[in-house]
KOLTI-829609 format. One line per 2 residues: number of its first residue (from 1); their letters; for each residue x, y, z of C-alpha. Coordinates in Angstrom, 3 decimals. Last residue first. Layout:
BEGIN
NUM	a	X/Y/Z | ...
//
This chain:
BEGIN
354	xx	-9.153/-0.566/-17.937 | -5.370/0.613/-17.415
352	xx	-3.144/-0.621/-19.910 | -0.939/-3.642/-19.830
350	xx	2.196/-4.234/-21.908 | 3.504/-1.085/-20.731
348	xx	6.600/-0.177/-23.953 | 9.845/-1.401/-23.823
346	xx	9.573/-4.160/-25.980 | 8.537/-1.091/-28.852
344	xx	11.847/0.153/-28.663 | 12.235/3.485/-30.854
342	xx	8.850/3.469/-31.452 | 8.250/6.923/-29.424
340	xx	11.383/8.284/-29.014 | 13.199/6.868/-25.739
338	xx	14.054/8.539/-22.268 | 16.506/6.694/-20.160
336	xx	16.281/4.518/-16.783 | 19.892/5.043/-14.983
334	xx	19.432/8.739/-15.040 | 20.304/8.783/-11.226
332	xx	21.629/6.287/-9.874 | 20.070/2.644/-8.796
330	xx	21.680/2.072/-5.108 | 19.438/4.421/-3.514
328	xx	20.678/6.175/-0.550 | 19.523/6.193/3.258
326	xx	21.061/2.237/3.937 | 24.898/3.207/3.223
324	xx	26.285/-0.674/2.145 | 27.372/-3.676/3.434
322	xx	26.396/-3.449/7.162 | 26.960/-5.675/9.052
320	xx	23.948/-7.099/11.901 | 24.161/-6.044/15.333
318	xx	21.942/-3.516/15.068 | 22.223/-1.613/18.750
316	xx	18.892/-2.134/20.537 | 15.717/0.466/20.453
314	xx	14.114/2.172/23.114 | 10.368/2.332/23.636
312	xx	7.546/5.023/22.858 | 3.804/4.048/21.891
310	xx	1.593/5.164/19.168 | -1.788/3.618/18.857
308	xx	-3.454/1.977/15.908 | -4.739/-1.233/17.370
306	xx	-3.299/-3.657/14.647 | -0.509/-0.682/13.382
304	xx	1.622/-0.624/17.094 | 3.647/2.034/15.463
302	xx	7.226/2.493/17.246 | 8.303/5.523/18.537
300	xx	12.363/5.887/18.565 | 15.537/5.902/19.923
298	xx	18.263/5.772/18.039 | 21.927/4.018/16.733
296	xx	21.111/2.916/13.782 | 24.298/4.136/12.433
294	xx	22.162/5.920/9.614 | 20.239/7.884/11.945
292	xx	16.996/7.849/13.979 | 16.065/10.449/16.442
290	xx	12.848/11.724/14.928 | 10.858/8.225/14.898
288	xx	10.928/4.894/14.259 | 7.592/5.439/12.122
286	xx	8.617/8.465/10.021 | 12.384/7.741/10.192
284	xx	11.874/4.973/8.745 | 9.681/6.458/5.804
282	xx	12.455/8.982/4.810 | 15.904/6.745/5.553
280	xx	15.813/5.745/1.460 | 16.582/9.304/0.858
278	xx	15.450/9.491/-2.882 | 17.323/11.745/-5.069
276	xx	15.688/14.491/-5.531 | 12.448/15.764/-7.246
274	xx	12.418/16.646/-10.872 | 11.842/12.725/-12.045
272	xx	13.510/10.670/-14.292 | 12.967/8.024/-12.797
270	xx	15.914/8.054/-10.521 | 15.720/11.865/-10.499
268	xx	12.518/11.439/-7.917 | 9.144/11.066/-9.261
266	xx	6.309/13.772/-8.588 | 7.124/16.574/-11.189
264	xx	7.479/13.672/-13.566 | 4.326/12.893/-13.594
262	xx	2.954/9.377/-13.489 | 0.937/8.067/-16.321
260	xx	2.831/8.762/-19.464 | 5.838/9.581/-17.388
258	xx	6.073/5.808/-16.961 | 5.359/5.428/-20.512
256	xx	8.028/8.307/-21.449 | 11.010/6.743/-19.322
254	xx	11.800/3.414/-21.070 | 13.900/1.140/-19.432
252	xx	11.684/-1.461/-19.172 | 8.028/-0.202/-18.898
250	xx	6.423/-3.056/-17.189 | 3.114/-1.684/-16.414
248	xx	0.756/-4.075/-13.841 | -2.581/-2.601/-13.352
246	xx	-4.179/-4.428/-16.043 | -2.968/-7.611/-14.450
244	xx	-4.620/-6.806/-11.197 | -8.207/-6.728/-13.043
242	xx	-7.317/-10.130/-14.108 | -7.139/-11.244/-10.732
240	xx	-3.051/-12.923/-10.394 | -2.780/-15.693/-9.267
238	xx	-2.059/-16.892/-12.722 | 0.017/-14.318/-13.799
236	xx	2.796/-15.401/-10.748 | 5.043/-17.387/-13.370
234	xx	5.090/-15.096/-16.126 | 5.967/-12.296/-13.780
232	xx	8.684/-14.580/-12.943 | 9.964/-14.959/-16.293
230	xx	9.842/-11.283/-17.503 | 11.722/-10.580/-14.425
228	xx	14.333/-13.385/-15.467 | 14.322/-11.070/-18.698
226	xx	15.416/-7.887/-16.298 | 12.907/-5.181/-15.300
224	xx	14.862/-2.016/-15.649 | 11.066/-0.308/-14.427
222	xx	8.013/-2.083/-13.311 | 5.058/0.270/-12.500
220	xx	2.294/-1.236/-10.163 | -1.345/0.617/-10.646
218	xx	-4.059/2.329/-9.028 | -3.828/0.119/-5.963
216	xx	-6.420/0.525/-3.808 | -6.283/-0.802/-0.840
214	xx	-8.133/-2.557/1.624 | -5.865/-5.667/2.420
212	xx	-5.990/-9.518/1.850 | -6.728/-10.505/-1.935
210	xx	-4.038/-8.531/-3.942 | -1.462/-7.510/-0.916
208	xx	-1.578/-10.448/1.135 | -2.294/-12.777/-0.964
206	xx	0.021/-11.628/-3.672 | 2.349/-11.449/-1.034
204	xx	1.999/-15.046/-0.088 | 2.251/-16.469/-3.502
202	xx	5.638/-14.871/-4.142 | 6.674/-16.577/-1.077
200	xx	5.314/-20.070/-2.531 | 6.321/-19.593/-6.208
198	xx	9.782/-19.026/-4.994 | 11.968/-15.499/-5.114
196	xx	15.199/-16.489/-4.051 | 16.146/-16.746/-7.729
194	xx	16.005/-13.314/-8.528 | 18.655/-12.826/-5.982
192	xx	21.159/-14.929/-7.771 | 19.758/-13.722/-11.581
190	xx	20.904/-10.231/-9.849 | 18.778/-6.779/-9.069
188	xx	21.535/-4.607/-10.775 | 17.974/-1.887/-11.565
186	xx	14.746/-4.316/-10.993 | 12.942/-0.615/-10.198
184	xx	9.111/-1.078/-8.506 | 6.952/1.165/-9.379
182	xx	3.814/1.143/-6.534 | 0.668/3.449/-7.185
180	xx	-1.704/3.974/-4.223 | -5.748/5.062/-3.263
178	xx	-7.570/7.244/-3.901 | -10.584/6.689/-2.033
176	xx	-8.826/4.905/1.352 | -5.746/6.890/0.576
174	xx	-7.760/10.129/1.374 | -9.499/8.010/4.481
172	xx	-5.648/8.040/6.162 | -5.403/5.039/8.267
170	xx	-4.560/3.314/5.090 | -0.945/4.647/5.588
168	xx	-0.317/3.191/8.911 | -1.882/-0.498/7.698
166	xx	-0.255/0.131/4.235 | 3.600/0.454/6.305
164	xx	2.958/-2.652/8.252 | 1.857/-4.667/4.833
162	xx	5.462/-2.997/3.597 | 7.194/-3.768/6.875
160	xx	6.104/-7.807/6.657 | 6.547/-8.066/3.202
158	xx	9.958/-7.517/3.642 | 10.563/-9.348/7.021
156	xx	8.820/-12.432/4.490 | 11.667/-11.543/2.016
154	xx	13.905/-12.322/4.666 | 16.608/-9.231/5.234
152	xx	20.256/-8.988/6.303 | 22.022/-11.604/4.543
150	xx	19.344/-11.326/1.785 | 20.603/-8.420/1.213
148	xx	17.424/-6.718/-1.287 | 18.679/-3.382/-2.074
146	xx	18.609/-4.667/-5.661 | 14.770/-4.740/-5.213
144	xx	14.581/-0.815/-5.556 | 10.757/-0.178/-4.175
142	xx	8.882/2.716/-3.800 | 5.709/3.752/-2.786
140	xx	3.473/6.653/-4.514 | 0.113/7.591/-2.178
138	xx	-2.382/8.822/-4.986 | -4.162/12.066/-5.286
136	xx	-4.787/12.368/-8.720 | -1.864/14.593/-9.085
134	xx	0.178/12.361/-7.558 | 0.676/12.076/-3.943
132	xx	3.918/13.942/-1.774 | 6.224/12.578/0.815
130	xx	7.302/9.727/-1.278 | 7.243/5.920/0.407
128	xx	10.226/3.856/0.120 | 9.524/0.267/0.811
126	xx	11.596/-1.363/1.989 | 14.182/1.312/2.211
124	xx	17.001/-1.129/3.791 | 15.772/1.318/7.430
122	xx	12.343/-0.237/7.122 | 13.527/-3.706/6.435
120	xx	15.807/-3.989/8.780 | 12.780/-2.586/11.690
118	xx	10.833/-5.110/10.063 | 13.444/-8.007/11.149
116	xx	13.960/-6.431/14.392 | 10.146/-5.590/15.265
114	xx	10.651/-2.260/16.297 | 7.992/-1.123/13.939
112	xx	5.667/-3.324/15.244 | 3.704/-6.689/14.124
110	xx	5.108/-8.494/17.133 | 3.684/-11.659/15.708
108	xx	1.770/-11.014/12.659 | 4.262/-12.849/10.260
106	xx	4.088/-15.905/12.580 | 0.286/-15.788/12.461
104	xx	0.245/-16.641/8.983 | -3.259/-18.361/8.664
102	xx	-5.102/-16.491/11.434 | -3.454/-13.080/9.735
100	xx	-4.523/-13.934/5.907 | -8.176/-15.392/7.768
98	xx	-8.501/-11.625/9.016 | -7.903/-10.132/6.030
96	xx	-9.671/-12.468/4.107 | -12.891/-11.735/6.240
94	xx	-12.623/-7.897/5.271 | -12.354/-8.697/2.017
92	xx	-15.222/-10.949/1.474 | -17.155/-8.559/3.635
90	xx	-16.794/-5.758/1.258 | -17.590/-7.967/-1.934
88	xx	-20.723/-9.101/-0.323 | -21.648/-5.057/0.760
86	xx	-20.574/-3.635/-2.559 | -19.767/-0.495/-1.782
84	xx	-16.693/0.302/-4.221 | -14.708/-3.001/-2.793
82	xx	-12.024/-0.952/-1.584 | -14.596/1.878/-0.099
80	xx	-16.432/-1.240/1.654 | -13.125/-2.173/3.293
78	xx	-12.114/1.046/4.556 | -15.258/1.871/5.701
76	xx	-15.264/-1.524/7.846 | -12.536/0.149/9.915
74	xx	-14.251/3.644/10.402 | -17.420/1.667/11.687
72	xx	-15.443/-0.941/13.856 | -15.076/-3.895/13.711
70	xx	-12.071/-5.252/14.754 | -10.681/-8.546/16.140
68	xx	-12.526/-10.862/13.216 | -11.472/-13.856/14.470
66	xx	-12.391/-16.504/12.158 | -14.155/-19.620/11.969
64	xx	-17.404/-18.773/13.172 | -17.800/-16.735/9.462
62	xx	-21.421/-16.453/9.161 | -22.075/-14.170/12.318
60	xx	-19.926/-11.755/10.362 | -22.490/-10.723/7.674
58	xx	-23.848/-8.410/10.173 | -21.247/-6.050/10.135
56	xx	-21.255/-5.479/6.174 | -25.137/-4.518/6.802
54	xx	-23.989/-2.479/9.536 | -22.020/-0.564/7.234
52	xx	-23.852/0.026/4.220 | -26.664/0.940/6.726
50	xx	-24.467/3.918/8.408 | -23.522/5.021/5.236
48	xx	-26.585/5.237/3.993 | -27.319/9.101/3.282
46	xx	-23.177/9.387/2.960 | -23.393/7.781/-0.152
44	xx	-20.448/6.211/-1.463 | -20.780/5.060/-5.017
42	xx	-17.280/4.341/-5.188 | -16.407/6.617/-8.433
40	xx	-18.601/9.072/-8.592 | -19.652/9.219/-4.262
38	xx	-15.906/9.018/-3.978 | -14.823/11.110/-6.408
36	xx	-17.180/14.046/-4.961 | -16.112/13.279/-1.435
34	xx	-12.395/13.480/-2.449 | -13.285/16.964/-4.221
32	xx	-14.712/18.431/-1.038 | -11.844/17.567/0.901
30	xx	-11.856/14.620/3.333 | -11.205/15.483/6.840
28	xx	-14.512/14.149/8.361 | -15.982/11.756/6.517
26	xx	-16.681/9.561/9.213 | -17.800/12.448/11.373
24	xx	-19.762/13.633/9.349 | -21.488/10.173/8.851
22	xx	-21.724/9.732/13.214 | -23.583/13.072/13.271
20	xx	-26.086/12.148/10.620 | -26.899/9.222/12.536
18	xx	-27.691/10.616/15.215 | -29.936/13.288/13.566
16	xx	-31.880/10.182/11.993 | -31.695/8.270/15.345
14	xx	-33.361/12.043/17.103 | -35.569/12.353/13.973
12	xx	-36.914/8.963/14.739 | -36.843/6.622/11.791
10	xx	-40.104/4.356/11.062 | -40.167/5.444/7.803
8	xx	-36.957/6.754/6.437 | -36.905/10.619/6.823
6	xx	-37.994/13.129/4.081 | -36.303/16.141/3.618
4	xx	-37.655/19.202/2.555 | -35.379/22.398/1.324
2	xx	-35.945/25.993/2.413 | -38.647/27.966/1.300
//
């Protein structure tokens, strides 16, 4: 005899097959062991899916003040798998997100790919984003601030092509449940360039990133952090949620605790990884397409990320100089260094993972 189930009361068996539809679909893609971690670890249950949801959806009526410009089921997912189900949590999010936009509309304008300043940006390496996860399944981005010209690039066109480069990636309902890990390597980044970074712009990506998007961010990795570093992290600890501040590493130059928790066999040499050299033209060429180069001289597809659609246009000549080769790293390999356990004890993460 074949297993009973038991519908809601009140459901028809045509809703209840319906619905049952619209949750394969939903999860549609994911592997068997994604669906197992995310039912373990985000108490997703595909049985309510649909009610999780809705229930998310109906919350909006009691925001009048903000635009909330999608609503989708697959886009509320997203939200409800960052916030491990919890419905008030969920909607919290998802109404920051929009409020982040309403509030900063200037850094939403033309949110494209061939947005000039994120199109910079992209091609400057910011940020770098490896081909291939972790072995827990985690998206790994890069950034090497000393590629920073702040002649060339804002740190709000910055921001701007790394939130771009989440909205493409979070499209992906792996990355949804496992989320990403971001090292970020303060290699030759200068006392000069340190000291464009204000309280008030290094407010704004923490609200953007920490308090405004869907991710999951499994931990950030700072490597060759200089004392000024030390300083400004300092600084930004207060807005910082204490379970963000468990996720921060700062490893120095010490290779083993960043090995500790990401593989080597998915770094690049720069940290000490087996991979190559990081081509810092990999993700731009992803969303500006197969025909870019070096001389920026392409045409592409851009990625219109709010409405998720591709569409093809032609890109002008950069005008702008250029100081150095944008597709390679300016940290060489073997810069960071492998230490003895003890051997520098500053150097060690001083956060763990909860």
């Amino acid at each position: 005899m074949g297993p009973i189930f038991l519908l809601p009361k009140h459901q028809k068996l045509s809703t209840w097959k319906g619905d049952l539809a619209k949750m394969t679909h939903l999860q549609a893609g994911l592997s068997p062991d994604t669906i197992e971690k995310a039912r373990l670890e985000l108490n997703e249950n595909p049985d309510v899916l649909h009610q999780d949801i809705q229930q998310v959806r109906d919350m909006i009526i009691t925001r009048p003040d903000i635009g909330f410009l999608r609503t989708d089921d697959a886009f509320i997912l997203r939200f409800l798998r960052a916030r491990k189900f919890h419905q008030a949590d969920a909607f919290r999010l998802l109404a920051q997100y929009f409020q982040y936009r309403q509030l900063n509309l200037d850094m939403f304008k033309n949110f494209k790919a061939d947005d000039p300043g994120i199109k910079r940006a992209l091609i400057d390496g910011f940020p770098g984003v490896l081909e291939n996860r972790d072995h827990y399944g985690r998206k790994i981005l890069l950034l090497f601030a000393a590629n920073w010209d702040q002649s060339r690039n804002s740190f709000t066109d910055i921001l701007r092509a790394i939130l771009l480069s989440l909205e493409v990636l979070i499209e992906d309902p792996e990355l949804q449940i496992n989320g990403f890990i971001l090292i970020i390597d303060w290699s030759n980044f200068s006392f000069k360039q340190a000291s464009k970074l204000t309280p008030s712009i290094l407010k704004l990506a923490i609200e953007g990133l920490q308090d405004s998007f869907p991710a999951r961010f499994g931990g950030v990795h700072f490597v060759n952090q200089p004392w000024y570093i030390h300083a400004l992290y300092t600084l930004i600890k207060p807005f910082l949620k204490d379970k963000t501040r468990k996720r921060i590493f700062l490893h120095g130059n010490n290779l083993n605790s960043l090995h500790q928790l990401i593989h080597p066999e998915f770094l690049p040499s720069e940290f000490g990884g087996t991979l190559p050299p990081y081509d810092m033209g990999t993700w731009a060429r992803t969303l500006l397409g197969p025909d870019y180069s070096d001389e920026n001289d392409y045409t592409h597809t851009s990625y219109n990320a709010m409405h998720v659609k591709h569409t093809s246009s032609n890109l002008e000549r950069e005008c702008s100089p250029k100081p150095m080769k944008r597709s390679q790293s300016v940290v060489e390999a073997g810069t960071l260094k492998h230490e003895e356990k003890g051997e520098n004890e500053n150097t060690q993460p001083l956060l763990a993972l909860d």
